[in-house]
C-alpha positions in Angstrom: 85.8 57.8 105.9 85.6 55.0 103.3 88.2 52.5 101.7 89.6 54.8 99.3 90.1 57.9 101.2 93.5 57.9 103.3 94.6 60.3 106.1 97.0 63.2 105.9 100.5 62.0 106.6 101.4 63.2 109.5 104.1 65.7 108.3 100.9 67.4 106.9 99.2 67.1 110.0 101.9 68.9 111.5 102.4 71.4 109.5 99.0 72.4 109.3 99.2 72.4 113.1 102.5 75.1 113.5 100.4 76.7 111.5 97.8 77.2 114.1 100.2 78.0 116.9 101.5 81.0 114.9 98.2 82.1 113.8 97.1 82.0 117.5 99.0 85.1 118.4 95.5 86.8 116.8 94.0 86.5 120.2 96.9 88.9 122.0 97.0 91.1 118.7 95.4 94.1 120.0 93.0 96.5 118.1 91.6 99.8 119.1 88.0 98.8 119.4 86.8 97.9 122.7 84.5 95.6 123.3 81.3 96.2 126.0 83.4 95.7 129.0 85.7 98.2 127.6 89.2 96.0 126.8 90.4 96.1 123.6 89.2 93.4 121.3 91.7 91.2 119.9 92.0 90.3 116.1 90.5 86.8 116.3 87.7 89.0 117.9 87.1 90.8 115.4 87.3 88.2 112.7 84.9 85.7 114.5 82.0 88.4 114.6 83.2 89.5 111.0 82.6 86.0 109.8 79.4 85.3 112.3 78.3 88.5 110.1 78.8 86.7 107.4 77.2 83.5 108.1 74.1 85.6 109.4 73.6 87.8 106.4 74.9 85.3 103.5 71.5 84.0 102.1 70.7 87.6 102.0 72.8 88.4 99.2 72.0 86.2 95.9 75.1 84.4 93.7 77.4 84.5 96.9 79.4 81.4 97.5 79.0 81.3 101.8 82.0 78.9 102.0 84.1 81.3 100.3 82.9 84.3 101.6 83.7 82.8 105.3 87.3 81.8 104.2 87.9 85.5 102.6 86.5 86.5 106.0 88.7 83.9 108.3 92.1 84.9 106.3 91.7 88.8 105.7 93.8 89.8 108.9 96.0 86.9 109.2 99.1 88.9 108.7 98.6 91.0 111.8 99.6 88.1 114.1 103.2 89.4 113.3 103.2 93.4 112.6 99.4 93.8 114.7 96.7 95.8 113.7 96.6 99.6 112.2 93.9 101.1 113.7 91.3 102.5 111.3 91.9 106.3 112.3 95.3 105.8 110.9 94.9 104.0 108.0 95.7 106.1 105.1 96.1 105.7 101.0 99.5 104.6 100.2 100.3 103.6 103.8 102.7 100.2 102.3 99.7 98.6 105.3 98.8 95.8 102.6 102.2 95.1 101.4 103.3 94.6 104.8 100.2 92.1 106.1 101.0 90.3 102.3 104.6 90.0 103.5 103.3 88.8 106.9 101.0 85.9 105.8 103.4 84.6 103.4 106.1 84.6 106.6 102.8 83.5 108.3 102.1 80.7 105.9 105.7 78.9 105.5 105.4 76.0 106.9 101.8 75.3 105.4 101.9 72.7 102.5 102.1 74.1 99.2 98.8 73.8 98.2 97.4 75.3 101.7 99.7 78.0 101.4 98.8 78.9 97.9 95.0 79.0 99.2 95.4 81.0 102.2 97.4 83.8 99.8 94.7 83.6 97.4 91.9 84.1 99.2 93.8 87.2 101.0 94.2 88.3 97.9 91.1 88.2 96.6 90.1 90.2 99.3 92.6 92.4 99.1 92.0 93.3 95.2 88.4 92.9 96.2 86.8 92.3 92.5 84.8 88.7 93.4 81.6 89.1 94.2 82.7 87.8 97.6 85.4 89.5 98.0 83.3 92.6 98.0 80.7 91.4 100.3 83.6 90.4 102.7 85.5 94.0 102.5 81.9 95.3 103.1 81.2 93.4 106.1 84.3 94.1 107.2 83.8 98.3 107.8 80.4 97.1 109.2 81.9 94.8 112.1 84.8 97.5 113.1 81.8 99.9 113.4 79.5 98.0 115.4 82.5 97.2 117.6 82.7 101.4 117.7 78.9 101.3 118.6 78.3 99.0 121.1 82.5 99.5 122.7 82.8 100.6 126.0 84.8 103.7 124.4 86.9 105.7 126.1 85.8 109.3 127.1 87.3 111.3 123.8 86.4 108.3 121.4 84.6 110.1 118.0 81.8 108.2 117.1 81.8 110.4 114.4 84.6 108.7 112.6 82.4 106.2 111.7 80.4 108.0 109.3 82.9 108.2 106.7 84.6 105.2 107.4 84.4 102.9 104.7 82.1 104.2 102.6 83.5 103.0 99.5 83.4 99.0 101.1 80.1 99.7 102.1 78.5 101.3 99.0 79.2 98.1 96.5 76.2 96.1 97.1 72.6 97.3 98.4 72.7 95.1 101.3 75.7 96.6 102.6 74.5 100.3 102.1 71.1 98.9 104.1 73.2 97.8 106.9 75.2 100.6 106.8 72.2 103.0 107.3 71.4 101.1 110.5 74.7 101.5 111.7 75.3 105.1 110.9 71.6 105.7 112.9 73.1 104.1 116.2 76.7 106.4 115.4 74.5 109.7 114.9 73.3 108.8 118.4 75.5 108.0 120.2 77.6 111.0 118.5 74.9 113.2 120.0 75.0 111.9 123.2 78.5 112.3 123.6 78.3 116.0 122.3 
C-alpha cells in the first residue's frame, strides 16, 4: 500500500462484512443436485464449480473479460440465500423466479455501500438480461455446471438423466465453445440415461 492510498473506514469495512454473513446462508441453501456422495449440493457449491468452470475455460473463448465473467458468475444466485433455489425441473417461462431473486439481492445487498451495491445489482443484471459477451458465456456455463452436477450426482433411484438433454439449450447454443462442451456432456447423460433404462 503506498502514501497515497488510505484504508476503508471502518463503517465500510463493516458493511462489507454483514454483507458476508447474510450471503453465507448460500452454504445451507439447498439445491436438487447431489453431489458424488449423494447430499444435496448447496448454492455456494454450485457457484464455486460454476466459477472454477469459468476460470478453466476463460482463455478458451476470445474478447472475454475473465474478471468480469467470474464476478457475473460469483453474483448470479446471490438472491437464493433468502427465497432458496428453484430446482431446474420446475423452472418455467413466466415463473416471477427472476423478479423474486432481483427483489432478494437488493434485500440481500442493503447494507452494502452504495457503490458496492450498485455493482453487485449490475452484474446480476447483466446476467440476467444476458446480452454482454460475458454475460452469455456465464448463463452458458451455468446449464453446463448444473448438468455435470446431474452426471457425476449420486442421484437418487428415479432421477431422469434425460432432463438434461433439453435443458438449457438455448444458454448453451450462443457461443461454439459452449455447444462443444455441451456435446461432451450430453455424451455422459445419453449414458448414463441408458444405463439407468
Amino acid at each position: 500500500m503506498t502514501a497515497e492510498q488510505s484504508l476503508p473506514s471502518p463503517e465500510r469495512i463493516a458493511a462489507i462484512l454483514t454483507f458476508l454473513d447474510e450471503t453465507n446462508r448460500l452454504k445451507d441453501t439447498l439445491r436438487s443436485g447431489h453431489t458424488p456422495q449423494g447430499r444435496r449440493e448447496s448454492t455456494a457449491e454450485h457457484t464455486w464449480r460454476l466459477c472454477l468452470l469459468a476460470v478453466l475455460l476463460g482463455n478458451e473463448f476470445e474478447r472475454i473479460d475473465l474478471l468480469r465473467l467470474v464476478k457475473i458468475c460469483i453474483v448470479h444466485d446471490l438472491g437464493e440465500a433468502i427465497s432458496g433455489d428453484v430446482p431446474a425441473t420446475e423452472q418455467r417461462t413466466g415463473d416471477d423466479r427472476a423478479a423474486r431473486e432481483r427483489a432478494d439481492l437488493i434485500t440481500l445487498c442493503t447494507h452494502l455501500p452504495q457503490d458496492l451495491k450498485a455493482e453487485v445489482i449490475g452484474l446480476w443484471d447483466e446476467y440476467a438480461e444476458a446480452k454482454t459477451p460475458e454475460a452469455v458465456i456465464a448463463k452458458g456455463l451455468d446449464k453446463i455446471e448444473t448438468m455435470l452436477t446431474h452426471t457425476t450426482g449420486d442421484n437418487p433411484p428415479d432421477f431422469d438423466y434425460r432432463f438434461n438433454l433439453t435443458y438449457g439449450v438455448e444458454a448453451t447454443s450462443r457461443h461454439p465453445l459452449l455447444e462443444t462442451v455441451r456435446a461432451h456432456v450430453d455424451a455422459r447423460t445419453i449414458s448414463l440415461a441408458s444405463k439407468a433404462d
